[in-house]
NUTIZA-772537 format. One record per residue (C-alpha): residue number from 1; residue in three letters; y, x, z. Coordinates in Angstrom, 3 decimals. Layout:
% residues N
ATOM;seq;type;y;x;z
ATOM;NUM;Ala;Y;X;Z
...
//
This chain:
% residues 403
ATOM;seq;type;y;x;z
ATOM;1;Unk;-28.131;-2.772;52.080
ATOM;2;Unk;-26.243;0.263;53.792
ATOM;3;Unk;-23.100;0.871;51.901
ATOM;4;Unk;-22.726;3.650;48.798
ATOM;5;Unk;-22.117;7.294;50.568
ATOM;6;Unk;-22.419;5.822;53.876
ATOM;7;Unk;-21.445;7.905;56.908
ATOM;8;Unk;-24.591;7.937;59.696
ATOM;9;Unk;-23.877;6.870;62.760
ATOM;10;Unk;-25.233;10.026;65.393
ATOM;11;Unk;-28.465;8.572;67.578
ATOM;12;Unk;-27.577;8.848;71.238
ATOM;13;Unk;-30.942;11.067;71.467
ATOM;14;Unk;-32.284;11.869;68.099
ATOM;15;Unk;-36.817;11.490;69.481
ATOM;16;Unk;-38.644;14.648;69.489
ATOM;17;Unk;-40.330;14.940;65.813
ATOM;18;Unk;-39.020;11.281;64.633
ATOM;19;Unk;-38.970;11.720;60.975
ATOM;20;Unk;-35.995;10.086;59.285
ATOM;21;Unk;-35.731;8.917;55.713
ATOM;22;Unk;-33.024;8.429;53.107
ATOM;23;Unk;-32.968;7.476;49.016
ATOM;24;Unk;-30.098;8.364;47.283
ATOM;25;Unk;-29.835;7.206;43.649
ATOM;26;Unk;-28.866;9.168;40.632
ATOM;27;Unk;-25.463;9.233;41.242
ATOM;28;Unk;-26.223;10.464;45.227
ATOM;29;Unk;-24.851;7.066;46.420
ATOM;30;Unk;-27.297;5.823;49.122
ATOM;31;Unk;-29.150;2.493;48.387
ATOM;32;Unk;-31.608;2.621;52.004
ATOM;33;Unk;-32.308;4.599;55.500
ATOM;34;Unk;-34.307;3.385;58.248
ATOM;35;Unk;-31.052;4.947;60.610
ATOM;36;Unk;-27.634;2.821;60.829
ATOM;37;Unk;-25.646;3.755;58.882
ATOM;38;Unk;-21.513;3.169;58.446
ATOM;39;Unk;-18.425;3.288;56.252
ATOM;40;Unk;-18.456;4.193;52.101
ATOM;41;Unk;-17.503;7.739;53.030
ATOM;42;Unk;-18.635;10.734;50.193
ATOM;43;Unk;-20.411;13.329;51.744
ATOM;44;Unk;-22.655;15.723;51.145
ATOM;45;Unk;-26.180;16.124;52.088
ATOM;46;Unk;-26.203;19.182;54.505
ATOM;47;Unk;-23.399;17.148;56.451
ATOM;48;Unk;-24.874;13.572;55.853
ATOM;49;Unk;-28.060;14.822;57.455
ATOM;50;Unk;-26.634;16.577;60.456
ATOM;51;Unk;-23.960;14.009;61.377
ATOM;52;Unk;-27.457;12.015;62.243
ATOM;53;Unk;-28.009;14.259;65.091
ATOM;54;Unk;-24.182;14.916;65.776
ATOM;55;Unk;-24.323;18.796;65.431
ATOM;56;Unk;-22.625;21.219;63.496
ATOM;57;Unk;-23.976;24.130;61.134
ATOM;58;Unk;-24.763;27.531;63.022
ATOM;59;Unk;-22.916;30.372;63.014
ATOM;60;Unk;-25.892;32.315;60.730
ATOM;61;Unk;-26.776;28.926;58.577
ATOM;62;Unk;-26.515;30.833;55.260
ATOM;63;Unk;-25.185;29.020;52.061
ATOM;64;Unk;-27.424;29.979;49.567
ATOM;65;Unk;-30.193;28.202;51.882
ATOM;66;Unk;-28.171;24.874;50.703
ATOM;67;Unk;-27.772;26.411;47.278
ATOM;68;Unk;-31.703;27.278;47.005
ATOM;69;Unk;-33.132;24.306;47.590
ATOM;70;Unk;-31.206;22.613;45.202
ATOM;71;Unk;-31.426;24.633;42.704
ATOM;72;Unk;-35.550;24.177;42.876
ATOM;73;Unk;-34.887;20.656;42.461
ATOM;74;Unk;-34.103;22.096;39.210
ATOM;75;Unk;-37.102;23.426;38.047
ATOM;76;Unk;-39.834;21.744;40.777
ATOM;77;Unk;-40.033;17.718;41.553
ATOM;78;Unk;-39.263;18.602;45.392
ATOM;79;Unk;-37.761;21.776;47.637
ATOM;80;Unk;-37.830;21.785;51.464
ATOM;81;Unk;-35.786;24.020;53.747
ATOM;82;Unk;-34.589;24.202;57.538
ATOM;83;Unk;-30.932;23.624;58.928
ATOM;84;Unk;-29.623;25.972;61.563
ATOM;85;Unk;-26.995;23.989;63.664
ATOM;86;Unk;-25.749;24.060;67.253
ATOM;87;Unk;-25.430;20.984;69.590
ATOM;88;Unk;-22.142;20.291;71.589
ATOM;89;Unk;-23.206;22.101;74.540
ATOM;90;Unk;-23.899;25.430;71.541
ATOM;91;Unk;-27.833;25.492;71.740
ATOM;92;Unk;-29.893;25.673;68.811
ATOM;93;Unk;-31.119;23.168;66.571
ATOM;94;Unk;-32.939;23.207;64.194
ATOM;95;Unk;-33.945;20.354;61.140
ATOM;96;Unk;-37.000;20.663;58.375
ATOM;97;Unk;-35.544;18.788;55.923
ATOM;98;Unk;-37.356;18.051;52.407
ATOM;99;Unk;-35.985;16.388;49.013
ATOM;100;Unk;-37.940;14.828;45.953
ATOM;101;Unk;-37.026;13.795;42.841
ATOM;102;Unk;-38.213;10.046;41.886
ATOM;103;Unk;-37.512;7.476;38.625
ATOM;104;Unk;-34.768;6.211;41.278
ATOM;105;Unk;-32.901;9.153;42.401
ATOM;106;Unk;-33.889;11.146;45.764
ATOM;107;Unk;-36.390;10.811;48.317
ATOM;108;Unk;-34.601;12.660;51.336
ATOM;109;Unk;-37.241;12.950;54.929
ATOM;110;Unk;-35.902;14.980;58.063
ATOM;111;Unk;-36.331;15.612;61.788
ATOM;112;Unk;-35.800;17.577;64.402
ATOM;113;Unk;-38.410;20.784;65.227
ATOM;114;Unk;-39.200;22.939;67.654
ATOM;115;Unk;-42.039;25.232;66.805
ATOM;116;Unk;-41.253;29.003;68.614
ATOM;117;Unk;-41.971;30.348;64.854
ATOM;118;Unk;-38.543;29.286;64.208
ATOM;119;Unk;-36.838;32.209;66.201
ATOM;120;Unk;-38.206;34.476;63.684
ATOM;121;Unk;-36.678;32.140;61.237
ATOM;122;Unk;-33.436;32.347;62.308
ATOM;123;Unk;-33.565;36.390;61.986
ATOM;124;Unk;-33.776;35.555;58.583
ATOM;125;Unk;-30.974;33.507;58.261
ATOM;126;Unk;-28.842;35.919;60.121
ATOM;127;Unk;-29.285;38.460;57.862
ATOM;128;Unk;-28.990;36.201;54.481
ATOM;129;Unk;-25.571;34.697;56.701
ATOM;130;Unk;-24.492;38.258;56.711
ATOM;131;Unk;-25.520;39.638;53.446
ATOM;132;Unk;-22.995;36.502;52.500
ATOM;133;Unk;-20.397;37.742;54.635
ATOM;134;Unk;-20.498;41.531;53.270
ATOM;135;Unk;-20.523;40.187;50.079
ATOM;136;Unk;-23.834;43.006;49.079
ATOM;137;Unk;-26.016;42.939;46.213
ATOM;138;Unk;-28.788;40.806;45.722
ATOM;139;Unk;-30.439;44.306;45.392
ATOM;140;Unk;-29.279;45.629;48.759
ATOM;141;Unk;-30.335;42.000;50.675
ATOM;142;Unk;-33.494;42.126;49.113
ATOM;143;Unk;-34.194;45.723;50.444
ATOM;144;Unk;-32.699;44.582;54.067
ATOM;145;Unk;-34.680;41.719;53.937
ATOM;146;Unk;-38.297;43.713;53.559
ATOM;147;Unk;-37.422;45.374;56.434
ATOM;148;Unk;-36.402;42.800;58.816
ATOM;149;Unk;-39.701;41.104;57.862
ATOM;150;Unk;-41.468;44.439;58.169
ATOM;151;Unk;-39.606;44.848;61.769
ATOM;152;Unk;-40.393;40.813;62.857
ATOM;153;Unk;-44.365;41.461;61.786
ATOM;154;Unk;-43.973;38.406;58.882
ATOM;155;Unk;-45.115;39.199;55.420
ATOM;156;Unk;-44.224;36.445;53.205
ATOM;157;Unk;-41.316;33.912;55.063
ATOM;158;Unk;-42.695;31.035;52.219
ATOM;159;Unk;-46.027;31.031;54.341
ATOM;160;Unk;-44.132;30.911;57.939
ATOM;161;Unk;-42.076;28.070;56.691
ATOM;162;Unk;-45.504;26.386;56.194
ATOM;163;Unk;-47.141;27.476;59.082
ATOM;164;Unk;-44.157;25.500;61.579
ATOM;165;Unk;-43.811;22.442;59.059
ATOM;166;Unk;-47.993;22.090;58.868
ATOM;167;Unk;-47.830;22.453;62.966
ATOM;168;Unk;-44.582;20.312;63.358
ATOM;169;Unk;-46.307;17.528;61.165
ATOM;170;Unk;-49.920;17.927;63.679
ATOM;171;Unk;-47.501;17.150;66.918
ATOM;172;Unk;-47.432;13.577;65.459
ATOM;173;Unk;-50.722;12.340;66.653
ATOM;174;Unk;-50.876;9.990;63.632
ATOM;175;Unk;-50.965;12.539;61.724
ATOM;176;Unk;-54.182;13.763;62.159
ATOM;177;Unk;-55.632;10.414;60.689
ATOM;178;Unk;-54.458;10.967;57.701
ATOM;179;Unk;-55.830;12.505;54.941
ATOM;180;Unk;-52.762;14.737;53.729
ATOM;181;Unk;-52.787;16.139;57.514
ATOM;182;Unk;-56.979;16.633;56.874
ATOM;183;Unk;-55.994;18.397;53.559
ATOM;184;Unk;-52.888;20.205;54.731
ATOM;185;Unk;-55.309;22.073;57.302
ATOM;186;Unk;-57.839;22.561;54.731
ATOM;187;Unk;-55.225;24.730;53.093
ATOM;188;Unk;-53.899;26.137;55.659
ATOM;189;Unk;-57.367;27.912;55.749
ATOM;190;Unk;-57.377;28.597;52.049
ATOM;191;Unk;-53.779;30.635;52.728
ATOM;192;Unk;-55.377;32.730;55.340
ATOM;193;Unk;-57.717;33.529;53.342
ATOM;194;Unk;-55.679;34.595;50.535
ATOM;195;Unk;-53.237;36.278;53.212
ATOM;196;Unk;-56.496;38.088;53.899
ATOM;197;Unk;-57.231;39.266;50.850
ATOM;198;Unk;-53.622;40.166;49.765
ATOM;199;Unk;-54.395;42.485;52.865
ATOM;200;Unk;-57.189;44.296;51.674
ATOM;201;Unk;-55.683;44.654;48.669
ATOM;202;Unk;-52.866;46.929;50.461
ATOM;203;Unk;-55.738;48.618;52.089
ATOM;204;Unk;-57.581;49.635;48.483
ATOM;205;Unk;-53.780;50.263;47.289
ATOM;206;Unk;-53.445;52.647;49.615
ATOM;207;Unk;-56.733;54.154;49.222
ATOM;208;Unk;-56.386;54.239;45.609
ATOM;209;Unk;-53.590;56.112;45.802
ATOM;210;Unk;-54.998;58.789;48.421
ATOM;211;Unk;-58.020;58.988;46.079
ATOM;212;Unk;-56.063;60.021;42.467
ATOM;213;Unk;-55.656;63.744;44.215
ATOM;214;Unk;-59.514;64.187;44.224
ATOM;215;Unk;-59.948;64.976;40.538
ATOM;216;Unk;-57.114;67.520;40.963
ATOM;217;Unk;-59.508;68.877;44.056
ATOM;218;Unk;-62.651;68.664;42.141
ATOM;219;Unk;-60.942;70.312;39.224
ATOM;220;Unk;-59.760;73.077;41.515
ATOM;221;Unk;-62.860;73.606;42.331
ATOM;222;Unk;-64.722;74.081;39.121
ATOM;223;Unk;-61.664;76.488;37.628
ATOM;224;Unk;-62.727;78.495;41.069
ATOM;225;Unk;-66.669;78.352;40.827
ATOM;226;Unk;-67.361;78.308;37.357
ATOM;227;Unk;-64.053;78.972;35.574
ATOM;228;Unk;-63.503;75.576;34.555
ATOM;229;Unk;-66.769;75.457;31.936
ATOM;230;Unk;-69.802;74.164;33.985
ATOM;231;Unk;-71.041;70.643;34.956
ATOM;232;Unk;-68.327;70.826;37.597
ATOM;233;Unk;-65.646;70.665;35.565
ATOM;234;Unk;-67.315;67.440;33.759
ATOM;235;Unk;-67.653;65.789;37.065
ATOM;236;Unk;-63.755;65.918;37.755
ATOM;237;Unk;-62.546;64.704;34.004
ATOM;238;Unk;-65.071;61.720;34.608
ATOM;239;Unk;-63.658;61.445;38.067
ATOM;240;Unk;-60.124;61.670;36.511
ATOM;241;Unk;-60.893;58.476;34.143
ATOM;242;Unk;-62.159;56.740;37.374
ATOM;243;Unk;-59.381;57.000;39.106
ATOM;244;Unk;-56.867;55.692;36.917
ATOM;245;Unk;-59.575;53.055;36.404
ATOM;246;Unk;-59.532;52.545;39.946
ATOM;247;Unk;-55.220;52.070;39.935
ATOM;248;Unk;-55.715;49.652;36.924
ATOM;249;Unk;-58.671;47.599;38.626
ATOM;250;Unk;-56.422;47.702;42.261
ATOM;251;Unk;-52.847;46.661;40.430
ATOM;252;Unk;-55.132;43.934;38.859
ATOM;253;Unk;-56.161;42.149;42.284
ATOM;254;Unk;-52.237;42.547;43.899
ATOM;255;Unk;-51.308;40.648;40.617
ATOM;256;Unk;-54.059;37.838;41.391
ATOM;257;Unk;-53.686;37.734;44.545
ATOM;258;Unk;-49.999;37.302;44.863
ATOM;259;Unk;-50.217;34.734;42.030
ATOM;260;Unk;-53.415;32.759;44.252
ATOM;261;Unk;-50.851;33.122;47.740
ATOM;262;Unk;-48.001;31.454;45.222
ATOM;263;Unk;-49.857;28.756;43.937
ATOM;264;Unk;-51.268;27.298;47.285
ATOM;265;Unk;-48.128;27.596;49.290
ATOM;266;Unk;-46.694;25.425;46.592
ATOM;267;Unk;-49.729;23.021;47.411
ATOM;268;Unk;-48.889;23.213;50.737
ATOM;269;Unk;-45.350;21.951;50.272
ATOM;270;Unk;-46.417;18.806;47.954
ATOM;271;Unk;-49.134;17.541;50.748
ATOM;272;Unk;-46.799;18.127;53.219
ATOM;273;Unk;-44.037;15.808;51.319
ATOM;274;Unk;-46.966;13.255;50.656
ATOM;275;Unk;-47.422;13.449;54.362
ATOM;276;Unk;-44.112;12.503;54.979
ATOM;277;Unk;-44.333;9.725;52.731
ATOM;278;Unk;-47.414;8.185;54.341
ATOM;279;Unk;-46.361;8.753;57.569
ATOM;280;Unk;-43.311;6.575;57.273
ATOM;281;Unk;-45.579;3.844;55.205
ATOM;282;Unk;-47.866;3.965;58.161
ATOM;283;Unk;-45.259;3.841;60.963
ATOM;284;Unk;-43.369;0.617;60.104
ATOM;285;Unk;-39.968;1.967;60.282
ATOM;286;Unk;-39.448;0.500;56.966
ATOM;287;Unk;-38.214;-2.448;58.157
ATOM;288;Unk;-34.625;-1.002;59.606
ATOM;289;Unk;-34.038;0.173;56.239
ATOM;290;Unk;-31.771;-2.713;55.740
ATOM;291;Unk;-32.388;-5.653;53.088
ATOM;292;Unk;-35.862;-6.568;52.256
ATOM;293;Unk;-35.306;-5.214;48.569
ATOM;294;Unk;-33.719;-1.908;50.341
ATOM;295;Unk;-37.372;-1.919;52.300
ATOM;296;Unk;-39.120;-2.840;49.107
ATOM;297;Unk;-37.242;0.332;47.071
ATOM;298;Unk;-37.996;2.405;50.085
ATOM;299;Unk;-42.062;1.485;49.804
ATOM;300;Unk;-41.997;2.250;46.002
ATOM;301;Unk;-40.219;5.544;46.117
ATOM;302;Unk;-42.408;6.778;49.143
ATOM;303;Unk;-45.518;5.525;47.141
ATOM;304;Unk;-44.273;7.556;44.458
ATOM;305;Unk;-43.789;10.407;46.109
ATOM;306;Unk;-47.340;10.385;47.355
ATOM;307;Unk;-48.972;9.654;44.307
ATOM;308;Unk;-46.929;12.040;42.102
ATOM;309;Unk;-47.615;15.023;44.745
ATOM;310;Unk;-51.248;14.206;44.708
ATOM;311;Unk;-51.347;14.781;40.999
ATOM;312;Unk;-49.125;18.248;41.372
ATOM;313;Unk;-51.583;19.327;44.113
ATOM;314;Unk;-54.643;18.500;41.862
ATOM;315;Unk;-52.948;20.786;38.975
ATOM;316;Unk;-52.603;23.400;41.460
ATOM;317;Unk;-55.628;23.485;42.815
ATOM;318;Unk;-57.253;24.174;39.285
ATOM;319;Unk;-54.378;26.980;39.211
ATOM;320;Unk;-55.908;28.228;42.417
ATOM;321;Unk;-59.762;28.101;41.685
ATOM;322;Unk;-58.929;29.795;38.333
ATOM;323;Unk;-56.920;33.063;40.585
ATOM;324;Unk;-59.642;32.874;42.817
ATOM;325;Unk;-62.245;33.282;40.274
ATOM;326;Unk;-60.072;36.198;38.458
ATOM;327;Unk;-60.165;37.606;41.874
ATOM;328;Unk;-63.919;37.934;41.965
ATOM;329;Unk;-64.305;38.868;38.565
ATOM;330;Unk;-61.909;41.588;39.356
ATOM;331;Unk;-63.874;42.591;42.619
ATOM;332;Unk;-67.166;43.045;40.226
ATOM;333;Unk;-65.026;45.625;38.372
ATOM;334;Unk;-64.467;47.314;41.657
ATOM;335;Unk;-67.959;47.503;42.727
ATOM;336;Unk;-68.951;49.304;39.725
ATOM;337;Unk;-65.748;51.612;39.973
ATOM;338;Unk;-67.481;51.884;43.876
ATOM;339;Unk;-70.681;52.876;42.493
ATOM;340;Unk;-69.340;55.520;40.004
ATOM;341;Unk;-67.638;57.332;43.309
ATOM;342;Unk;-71.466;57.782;44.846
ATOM;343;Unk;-72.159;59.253;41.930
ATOM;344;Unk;-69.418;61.440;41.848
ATOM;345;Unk;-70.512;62.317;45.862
ATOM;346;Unk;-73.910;62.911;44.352
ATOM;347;Unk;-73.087;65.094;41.429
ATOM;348;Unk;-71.018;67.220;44.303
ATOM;349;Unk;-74.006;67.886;46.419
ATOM;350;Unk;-76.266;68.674;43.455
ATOM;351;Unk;-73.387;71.331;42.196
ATOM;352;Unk;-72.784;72.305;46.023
ATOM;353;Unk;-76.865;73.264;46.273
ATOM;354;Unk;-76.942;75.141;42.925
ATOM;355;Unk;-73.236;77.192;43.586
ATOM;356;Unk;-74.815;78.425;47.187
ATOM;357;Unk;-71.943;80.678;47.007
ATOM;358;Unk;-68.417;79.857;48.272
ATOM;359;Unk;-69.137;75.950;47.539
ATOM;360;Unk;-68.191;74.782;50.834
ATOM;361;Unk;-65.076;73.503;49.744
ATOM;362;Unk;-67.028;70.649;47.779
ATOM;363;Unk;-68.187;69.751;51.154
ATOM;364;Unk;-64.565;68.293;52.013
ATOM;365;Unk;-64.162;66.422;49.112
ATOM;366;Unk;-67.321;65.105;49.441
ATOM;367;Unk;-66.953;63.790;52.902
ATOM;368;Unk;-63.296;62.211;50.925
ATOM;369;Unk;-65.743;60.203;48.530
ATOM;370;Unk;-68.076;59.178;51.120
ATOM;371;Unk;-65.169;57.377;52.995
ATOM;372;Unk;-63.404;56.069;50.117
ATOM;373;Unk;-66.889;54.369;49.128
ATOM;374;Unk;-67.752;53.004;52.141
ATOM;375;Unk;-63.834;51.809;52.764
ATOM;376;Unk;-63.593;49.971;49.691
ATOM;377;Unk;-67.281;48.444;49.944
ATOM;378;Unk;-65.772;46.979;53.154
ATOM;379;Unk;-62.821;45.693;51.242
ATOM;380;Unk;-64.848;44.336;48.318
ATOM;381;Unk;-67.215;42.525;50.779
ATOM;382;Unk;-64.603;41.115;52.558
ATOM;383;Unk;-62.581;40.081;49.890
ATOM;384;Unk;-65.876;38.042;48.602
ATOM;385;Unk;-66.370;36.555;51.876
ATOM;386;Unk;-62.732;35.124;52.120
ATOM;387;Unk;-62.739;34.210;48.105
ATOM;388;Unk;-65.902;32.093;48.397
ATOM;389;Unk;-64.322;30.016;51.224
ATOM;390;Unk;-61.269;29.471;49.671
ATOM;391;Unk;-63.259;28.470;46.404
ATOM;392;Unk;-65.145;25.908;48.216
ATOM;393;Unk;-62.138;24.199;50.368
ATOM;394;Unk;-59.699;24.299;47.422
ATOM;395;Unk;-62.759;22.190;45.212
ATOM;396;Unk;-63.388;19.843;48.168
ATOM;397;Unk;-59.769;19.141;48.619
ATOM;398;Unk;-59.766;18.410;44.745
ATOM;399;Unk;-62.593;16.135;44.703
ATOM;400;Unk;-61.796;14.430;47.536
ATOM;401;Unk;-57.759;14.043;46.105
ATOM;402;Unk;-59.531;12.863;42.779
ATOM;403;Unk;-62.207;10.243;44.278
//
């Protein structure tokens, strides 16, 4: 059995997507790897797992990355994260590396990637790295942050970390017999669907907001025409309640919908650890863990892993059929609020054909109404379209996890 707090000897040429495993026990001493290790040395993890590939941490690897993904381990039964190191010769290199909690301590699995996603990554890090170095509030790094993502054309960086580790995992042609890989892509789908929808739901935010100045128009109106007394004036304080029905019914779906984006990129991450798990069952490399009972511990833990993560994944998957229904249930809301604004359009016209005189400027907010409508029927039809499919791949993924 490799010795307590061993000290890894560096591969000569660490293979393109090999993925490397190591248990730690409670205490973080090491009981089993299926790489040599050397010497009762303490160490910690960051530097245990890159003496493996005999590199050194980058010059914008930030600490709180380090920090972070323990700190989950606090609250969650597994984190995952990337190292940013150089090589001797100062390129780039990058590691996914991912950590679960079992009865016996710490399942540890990491490798070497690749994916070009990762440059966008590392803009990331620079900035935490030098949010660290200025020493700013977490107020300030938030507010740099949104607009280095906004600049780099990435909306969420929890959904590009999946996006390389789901298309890291599919280089490994095993892989794709598995049925985490199967699942993983199922979900992949499910997130751009939900990425989808969180779009639209920008889109109706946006058109919400344009929208709440129309009662003030319509109002104008009717003080003009009829002084503020006639059916006009009617029209706009129903508009008026529409509206804000409209902002309530639109804050409503950006809630669900960030809570639905949440809940499957967590899914994500626990079939992506199972993967990990099987992979190495599958693979054989057991067997240079050391001792037979170090090989033995190994096979436990790893079936562990995988059954614990299918049962977290099953969990989640209720979460996410349960946002995804609150999402349509919130769309049927909008459809009526849709409907009310052709009636609104219609009301105009009527009160535009009886007021002959100087009515024109209903015309204009008419023409508003009309594209309002028809922008947010788009919306509400495609955010249908994309909830349905989600709906049915998140329920075949859980039937097919609970067979």
């Amino acid at each position: 059995m490799p010795a307590p707090n061993a000290l890894f000897h560096p591969e000569p040429a660490p293979r393109a997507g090999r993925l490397h495993l190591c248990l730690l026990d409670h205490e973080n001493r090491i009981c089993g790897s299926n790489y040599a290790a050397a010497t009762d040395h303490p160490i910690s993890i960051p530097k245990m797992i890159r003496t493996v590939y005999d590199v050194t941490p980058h010059e914008d690897m930030p600490d709180s990355v380090y920090s972070r993904m323990e700190g989950r381990l606090n609250t969650s039964a597994g984190s995952a994260g990337y190292y940013l190191c150089r090589t001797k010769t100062g390129e780039v290199f990058w590691i996914a590396v991912s950590i679960y909690k079992t009865t016996g301590g710490r399942v540890i699995c990491h490798m070497p990637v690749t994916s070009p996603l990762l440059k966008k990554f590392g803009a990331f890090y620079a900035h935490l790295k030098q949010a660290e170095v200025d020493d700013i509030d977490e107020h300030e790094s938030v507010q740099r942050l949104l607009t280095l993502m906004l600049n780099e054309g990435v909306a969420d960086y929890r959904s590009l970390a999946t996006t390389i580790m789901i298309d890291e995992i599919g280089k490994r042609d095993a892989g794709h017999n598995r049925p985490q890989y199967k699942d993983l892509r199922a979900l992949q789908s499910v997130l751009a669907a939900m990425r989808s929808i969180d779009d639209c739901g920008k889109q109706i935010d946006a058109m919400s907001d344009k929208s709440r100045l129309i009662p003030y128009q319509l109002k104008l109106q009717a003080a003009r025409l009829e002084g503020g007394r006639g059916p006009l004036s009617v029209v706009a304080d129903n508009h008026q309640e529409l509206t804000d029905k409209l902002l309530s019914i639109t804050r409503a779906l950006q809630r669900a919908s960030a809570t639905e984006l949440d809940a499957v990129i967590d899914a994500i991450a626990y079939v992506a650890q199972s993967n990990h798990a099987a992979e190495l069952l599958d693979t054989g490399t057991l067997s240079t863990c050391g001792t037979a009972q170090a090989e033995t511990l190994a096979r436990d833990a790893l079936s562990e892993v995988i059954e614990d993560c299918r049962c977290e994944m099953v969990v989640l998957l209720g979460d996410i059929n349960t946002a995804i229904e609150t999402l349509i249930a919130i769309c049927r809301r909008m459809r009526r609020a849709v409907s009310a604004i052709e009636m609104t359009s219609m009301m105009c016209k009527v009160e535009r054909a009886r007021l002959t005189r100087d009515a024109d400027g209903l015309k204009g907010i008419e023409e508003q109404l009309h594209q309002v409508q028809t922008n947010l029927a788009d919306c509400m039809a495609h955010i249908d379209d994309n909830a349905l499919c989600a709906l049915a791949l998140a329920d075949q993924i859980k039937r097919a996890s609970s067979a």
